[in-house]
N, C-alpha and C positions, 0 to 999 in steps of 0.2 A: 739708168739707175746702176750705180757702183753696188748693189749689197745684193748678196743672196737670198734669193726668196724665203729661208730657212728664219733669216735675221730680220725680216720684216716687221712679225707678228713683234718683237719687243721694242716696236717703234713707240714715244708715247705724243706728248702732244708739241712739245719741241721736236720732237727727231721726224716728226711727218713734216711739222714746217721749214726745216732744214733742208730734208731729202726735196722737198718742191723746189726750194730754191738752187739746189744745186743741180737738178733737172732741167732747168729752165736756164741758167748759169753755162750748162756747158752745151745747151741746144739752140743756144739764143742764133744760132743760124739760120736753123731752119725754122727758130719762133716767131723770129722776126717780120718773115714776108707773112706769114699767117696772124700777127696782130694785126699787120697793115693790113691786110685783105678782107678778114673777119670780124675780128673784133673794134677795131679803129670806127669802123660801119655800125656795130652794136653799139659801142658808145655813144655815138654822134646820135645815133635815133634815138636812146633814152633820153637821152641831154636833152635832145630838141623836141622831146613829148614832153617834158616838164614845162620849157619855154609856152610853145605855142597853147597849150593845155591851160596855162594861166592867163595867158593873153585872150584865148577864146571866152571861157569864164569872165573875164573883166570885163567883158564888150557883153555878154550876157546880163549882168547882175546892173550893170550901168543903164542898159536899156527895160531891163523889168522894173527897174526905181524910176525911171522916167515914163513909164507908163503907168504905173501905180499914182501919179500925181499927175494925170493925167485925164480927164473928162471920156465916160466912157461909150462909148459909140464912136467919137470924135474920129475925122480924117487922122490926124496923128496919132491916134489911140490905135486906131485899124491900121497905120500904116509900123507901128512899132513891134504889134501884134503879132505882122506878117513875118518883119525885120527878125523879131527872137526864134518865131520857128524855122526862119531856114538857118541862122547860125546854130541853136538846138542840131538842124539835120547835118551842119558844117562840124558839128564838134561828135557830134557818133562816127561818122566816115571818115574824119581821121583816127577817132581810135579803132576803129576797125583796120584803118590800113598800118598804123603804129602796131598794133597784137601781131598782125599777120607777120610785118616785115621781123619785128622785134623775135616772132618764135622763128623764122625762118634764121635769121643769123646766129639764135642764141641754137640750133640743133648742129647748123655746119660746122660751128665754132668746138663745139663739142667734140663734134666727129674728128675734126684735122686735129686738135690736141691728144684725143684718148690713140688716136692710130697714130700719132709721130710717138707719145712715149712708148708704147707697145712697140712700134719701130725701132726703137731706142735701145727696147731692152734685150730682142733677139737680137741685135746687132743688124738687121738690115739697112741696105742704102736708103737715104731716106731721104727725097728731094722735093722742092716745094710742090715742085711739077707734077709728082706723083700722087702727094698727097692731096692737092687739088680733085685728081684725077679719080682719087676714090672716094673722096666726102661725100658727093650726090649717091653714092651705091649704099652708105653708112646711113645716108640721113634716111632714105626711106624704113628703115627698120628702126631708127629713132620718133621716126613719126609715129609707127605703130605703138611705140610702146609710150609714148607720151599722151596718145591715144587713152591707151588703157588706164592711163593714171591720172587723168582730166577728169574721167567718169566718177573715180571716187570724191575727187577733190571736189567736185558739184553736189554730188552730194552726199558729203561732209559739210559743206559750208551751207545746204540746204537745209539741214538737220540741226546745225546750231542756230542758224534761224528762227525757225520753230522753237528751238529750246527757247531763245532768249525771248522770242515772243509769250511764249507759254509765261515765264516769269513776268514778264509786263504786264498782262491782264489779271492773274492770281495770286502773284507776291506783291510785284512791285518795291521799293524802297522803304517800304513799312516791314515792321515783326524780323529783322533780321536780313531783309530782302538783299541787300547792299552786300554783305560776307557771302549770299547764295551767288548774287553775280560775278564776284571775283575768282570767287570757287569755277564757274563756270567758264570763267574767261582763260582762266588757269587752264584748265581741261580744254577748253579749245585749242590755246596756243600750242599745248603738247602734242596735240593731237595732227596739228598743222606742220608741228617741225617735222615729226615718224615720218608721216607721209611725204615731204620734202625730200631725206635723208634717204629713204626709199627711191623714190624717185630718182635720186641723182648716184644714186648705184648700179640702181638699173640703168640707167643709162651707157654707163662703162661698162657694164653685163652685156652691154644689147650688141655694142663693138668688139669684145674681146672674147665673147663666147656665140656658141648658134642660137642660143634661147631670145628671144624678146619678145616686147608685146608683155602679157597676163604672164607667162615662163619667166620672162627679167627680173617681174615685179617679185615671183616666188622667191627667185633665187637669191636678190638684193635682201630680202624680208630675213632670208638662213643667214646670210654671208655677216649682214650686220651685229646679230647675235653675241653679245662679249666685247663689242667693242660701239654698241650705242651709247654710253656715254661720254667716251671723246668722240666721237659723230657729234655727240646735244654740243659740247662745249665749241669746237671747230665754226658747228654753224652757228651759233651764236655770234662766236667773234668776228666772222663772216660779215653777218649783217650786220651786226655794231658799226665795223667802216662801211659798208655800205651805205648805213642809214646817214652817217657823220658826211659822207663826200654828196649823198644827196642833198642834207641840212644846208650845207654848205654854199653850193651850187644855186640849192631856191632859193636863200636868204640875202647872199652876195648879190649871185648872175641877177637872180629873175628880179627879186624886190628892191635891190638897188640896195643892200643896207651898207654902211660905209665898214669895213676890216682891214686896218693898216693904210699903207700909204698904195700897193695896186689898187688898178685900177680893172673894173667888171671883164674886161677881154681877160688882163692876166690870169684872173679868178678864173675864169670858163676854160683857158687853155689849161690851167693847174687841175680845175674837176676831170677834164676830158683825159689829161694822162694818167689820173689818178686811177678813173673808172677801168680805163682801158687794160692797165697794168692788176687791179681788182680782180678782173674777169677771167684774165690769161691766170694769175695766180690761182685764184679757187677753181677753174677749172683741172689744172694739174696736183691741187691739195684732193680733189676730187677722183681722183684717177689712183694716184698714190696711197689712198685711204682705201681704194679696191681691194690694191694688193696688201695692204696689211691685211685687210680680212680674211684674204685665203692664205697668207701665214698661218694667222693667227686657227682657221678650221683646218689645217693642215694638205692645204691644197694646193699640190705642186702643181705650176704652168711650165708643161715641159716648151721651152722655147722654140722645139723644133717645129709642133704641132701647133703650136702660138703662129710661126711664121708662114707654114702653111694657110692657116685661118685667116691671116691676111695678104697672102699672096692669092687668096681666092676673091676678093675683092678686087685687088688691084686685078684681077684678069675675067673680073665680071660675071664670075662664077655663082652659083650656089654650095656654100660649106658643107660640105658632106663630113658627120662627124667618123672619126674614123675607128675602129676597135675598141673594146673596152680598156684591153690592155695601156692603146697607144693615145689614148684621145687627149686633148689636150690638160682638163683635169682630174690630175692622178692624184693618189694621198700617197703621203709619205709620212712617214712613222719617227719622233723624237726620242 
């Protein structure tokens, strides 16, 4: 990053997407082997959980209609029976092993992005090799704190459950029912993004400070403060292309619908650089939206103590914070 941490905090919703791109602009060196390596991998597994996910389901719903018109005891009855619950058992184990790989690449991807601009910004050497070399040391203190913030998001999603059940059996779409559910839904989705925006702060918390875990999730929760609504706006627009390159992809790749004159390969090579390029970008809009916050609360990253911080990774260490004086965040006075 070209700008002084002082000039951060007056970043607004153009100057963050700017500053990402020219992050990513003048690192495309060392971005590069870490798309291919990381994220190139993440994409492809999204892509091809949408693919096989709908192909599973087709062969599901095809053989429960054919059994539904089907006599019931019958050999073909008992044998269709059998045929749906082991694809049922075919379609949980892969998304079991989809979630698994899927959060495994989407925490390393994290890790070698938030530690090369951090890299970037002390001015250390920063090689692919290196950064390899510390992702697995980052990821485990990513696990913990994504740990920590799985527990709520369960139950959050557990609690609106409940709520929306509660309205089913004693509103329902009668007396008003209908404005109580949107009103609800409302309050859900907001409630879903904090704890999102949260999360993916913490996360660059978890890399760039010693706190993580329940500590990232505090510190994310202060740092956001003042600047949660371009956080709401950013993920928004986030997932707008998100949602559009997945539309795209289902509707083209999977369902075959016909757009222009490509053809489904072009489309799926066009979703797959689209997403790839997605992932590296919000992960860096992600990182760069950190250090606006601690502009913006007045919290200097003395670079020295930055480099340190990561030079204790790179050598396997445990971060020892250092002084109060010297640690790495100091406030400074406008």
């Amino acid at each position: 990053m070209d700008r002084e941490q002082e000039e951060m905090q007056f970043l607004g919703l153009v100057g963050v997407f700017t500053e990402s791109n020219k992050i990513i602009s003048s690192g495309r060196k060392i971005f590069t082997p870490i798309t291919l390596t990381l994220i190139l991998p993440l994409s492809f597994i999204y892509l091809l959980h949408i693919e096989l996910t709908s192909l599973l389901l087709r062969k599901i719903f095809y053989n429960a209609q054919q059994m539904s018109v089907t006599p019931f005891g019958s050999p073909r009855y008992e044998k269709l029976s059998d045929l749906i619950s082991s694809e049922w058992a075919t379609f949980w184990l892969f998304k079991i092993i989809y979630f698994t790989l899927l959060l495994i690449f989407s925490l390393l991807s994290t890790s070698a992005v938030v530690y090369t601009i951090a890299s970037l910004y002390t001015a250390r050497d920063v090689t692919f090799r290196r950064v390899m070399s510390v992702v697995p040391r980052v990821w485990k203190r990513l696990m913990l704190t994504f740990l920590c913030v799985f527990a709520p998001f369960i139950a959050y999603n557990m609690f609106a459950f409940f709520a929306g059940f509660v309205w089913a059996v004693t509103i329902g779409i009668r007396n008003g029912g209908v404005a109580i559910l949107v009103i609800l839904i409302i309050l859900f989705f907001a409630g879903f993004v904090y704890l999102t925006i949260i999360w993916q702060i913490a996360s660059v918390v978890t890399v760039l400070e010693e706190s993580y875990g329940i500590q990232a999730m505090m510190k994310s929760r202060e740092l956001i403060k003042g600047k949660m609504g371009m956080a709401i706006v950013i993920f928004l627009m986030l997932n707008v292309t998100f949602i559009l390159i997945q539309v795209l992809f289902k509707e083209v790749v999977v369902q075959g619908w016909s757009l222009g004159s490509l053809d489904r390969t072009a489309y799926a090579i066009l979703c797959f650089s689209l997403l790839s390029v997605f992932f590296l970008f919000g992960l860096v809009i992600q990182t760069v939206l950190y250090f606006v916050c601690k502009s913006y609360h007045h919290e200097n990253i003395n670079k020295s103590a930055l480099s340190d911080h990561l030079e204790a990774f790179l050598l396997g260490e445990q971060y020892v914070p250092l002084n109060a004086r010297d640690v790495q965040l100091e406030q400074y006075h406008v």
